[in-house]
C-alpha positions in Angstrom: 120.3 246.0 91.8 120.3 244.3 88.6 116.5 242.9 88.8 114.0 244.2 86.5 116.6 245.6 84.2 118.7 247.6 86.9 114.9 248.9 88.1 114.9 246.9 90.9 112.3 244.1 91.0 111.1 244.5 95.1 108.2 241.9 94.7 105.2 240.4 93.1 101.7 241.7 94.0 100.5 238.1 92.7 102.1 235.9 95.4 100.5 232.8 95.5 101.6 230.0 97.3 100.5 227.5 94.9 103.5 228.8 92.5 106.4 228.0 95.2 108.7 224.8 95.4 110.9 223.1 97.7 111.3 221.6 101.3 110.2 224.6 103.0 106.8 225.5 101.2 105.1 224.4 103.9 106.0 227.5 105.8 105.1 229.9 104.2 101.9 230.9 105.3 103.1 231.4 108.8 106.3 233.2 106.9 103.8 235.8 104.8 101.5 236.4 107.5 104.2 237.8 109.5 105.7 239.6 106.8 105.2 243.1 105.7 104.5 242.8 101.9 107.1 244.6 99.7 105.2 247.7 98.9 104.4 248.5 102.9 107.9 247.5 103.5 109.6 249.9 101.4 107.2 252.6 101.8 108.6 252.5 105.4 111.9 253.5 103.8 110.6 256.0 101.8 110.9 254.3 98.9 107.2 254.1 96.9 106.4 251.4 94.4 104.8 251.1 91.3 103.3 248.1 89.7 103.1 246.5 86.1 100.3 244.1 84.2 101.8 241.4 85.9 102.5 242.6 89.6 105.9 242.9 89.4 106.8 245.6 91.7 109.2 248.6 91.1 110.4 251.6 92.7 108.3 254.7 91.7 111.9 256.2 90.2 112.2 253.3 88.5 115.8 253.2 89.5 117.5 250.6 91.5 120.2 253.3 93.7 116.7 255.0 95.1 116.1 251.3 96.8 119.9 250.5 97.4 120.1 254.5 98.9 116.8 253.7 101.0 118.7 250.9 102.6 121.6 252.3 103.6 120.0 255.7 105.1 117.8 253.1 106.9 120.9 250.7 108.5 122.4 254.1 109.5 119.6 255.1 110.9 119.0 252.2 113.3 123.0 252.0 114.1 124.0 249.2 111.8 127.3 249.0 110.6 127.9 247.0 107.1 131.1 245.8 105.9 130.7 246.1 101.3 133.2 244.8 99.3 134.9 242.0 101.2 135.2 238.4 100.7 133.7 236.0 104.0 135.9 232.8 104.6 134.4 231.9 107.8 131.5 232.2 110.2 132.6 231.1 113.5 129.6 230.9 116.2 130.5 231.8 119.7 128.7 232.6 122.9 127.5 235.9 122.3 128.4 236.6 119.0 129.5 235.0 115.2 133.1 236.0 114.8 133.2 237.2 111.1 136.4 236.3 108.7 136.6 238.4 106.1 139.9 238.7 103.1 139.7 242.4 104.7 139.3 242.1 108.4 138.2 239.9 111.7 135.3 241.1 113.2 131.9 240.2 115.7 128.3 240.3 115.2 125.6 239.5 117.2 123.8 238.5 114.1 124.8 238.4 110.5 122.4 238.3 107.1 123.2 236.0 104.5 122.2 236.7 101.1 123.8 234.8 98.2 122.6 233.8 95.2 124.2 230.6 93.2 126.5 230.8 90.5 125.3 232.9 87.9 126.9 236.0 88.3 130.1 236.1 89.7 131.1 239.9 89.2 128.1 240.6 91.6 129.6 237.9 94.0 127.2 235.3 93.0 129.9 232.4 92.7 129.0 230.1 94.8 132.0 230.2 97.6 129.4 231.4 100.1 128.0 227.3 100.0 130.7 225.9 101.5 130.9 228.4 104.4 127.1 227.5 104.8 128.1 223.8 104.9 130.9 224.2 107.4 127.7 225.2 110.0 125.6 222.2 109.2 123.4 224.6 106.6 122.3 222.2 103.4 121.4 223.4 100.1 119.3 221.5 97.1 121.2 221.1 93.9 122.1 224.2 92.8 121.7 224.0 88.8 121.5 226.8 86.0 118.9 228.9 85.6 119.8 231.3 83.5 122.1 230.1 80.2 123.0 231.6 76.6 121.0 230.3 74.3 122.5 230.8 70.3 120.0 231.4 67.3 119.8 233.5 64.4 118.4 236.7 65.4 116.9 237.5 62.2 114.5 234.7 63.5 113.7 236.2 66.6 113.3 240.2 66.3 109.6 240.0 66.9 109.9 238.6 70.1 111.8 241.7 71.3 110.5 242.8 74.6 108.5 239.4 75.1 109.8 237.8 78.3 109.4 233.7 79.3 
């Protein structure tokens, strides 16, 4: 929701595999053939993108709640419940299901969707905490370091750069 400016960045129309890092690259091929690109993907929700210069993909709207709305029609159409707004302390593997432990409830899943980011935005719930659950089921993670950090200058110096992105 807050990619591209709250547009909602979906994807890159330039993927190249050249421009990845890490353990896993490797992969990839197998991972993208297999993989609807982002604008079929979407499309299948309704939800039609746009591109800029640079391939960055957007929702037509231009607004992030058509893609989050999208979503959530689409996991209620398939019969998908989703718990928002909760805290996970635990992941708990059993037979036939994870048992779920939540700050709001207890609850099973045959499978569960882990999405978390590092620690750069904590009001979004990007803080990190999900790590150590992760590590508790012998998941690993590189080094997580900042990516995104204030940087102080005069800004007289720098108002023709407006709009220019690095």
């Amino acid at each position: 929701m807050v990619t591209g400016n709250g547009r909602c960045n979906l994807g890159n129309a330039n993927q190249r595999l050249d421009t990845y890092r890490g353990s896993l690259v490797v992969l990839l091929p197998q991972v993208m053939k297999q993989t609807l690109n982002a604008q079929d993907f979407f499309a299948e929700m309704g939800v039609f993108c746009r591109q800029d210069q640079e391939g960055h993909q957007y929702p037509q709207s231009n607004q992030a709640a058509s893609v989050l709305d999208a979503l959530r029609f689409t996991v209620e159409q398939i019969g998908t419940e989703t718990y928002c707004d909760c805290i996970v302390y635990n992941l708990s593997p059993r037979k036939d299901n994870i048992l779920v432990q939540t700050n709001l409830d207890t609850f099973q899943a045959k499978a569960v969707i882990i999405t978390t980011g590092g620690f750069a935005a904590p009001k979004t719930g990007s803080d990190g905490k999900m790590f150590s659950v992760l590590e508790k089921l012998g998941h690993s993670h590189s080094v997580v370091k900042p990516a995104l950090v204030p940087f102080y200058t005069q800004p007289q110096q720098l108002r023709g750069l407006k709009g220019v992105r690095i």
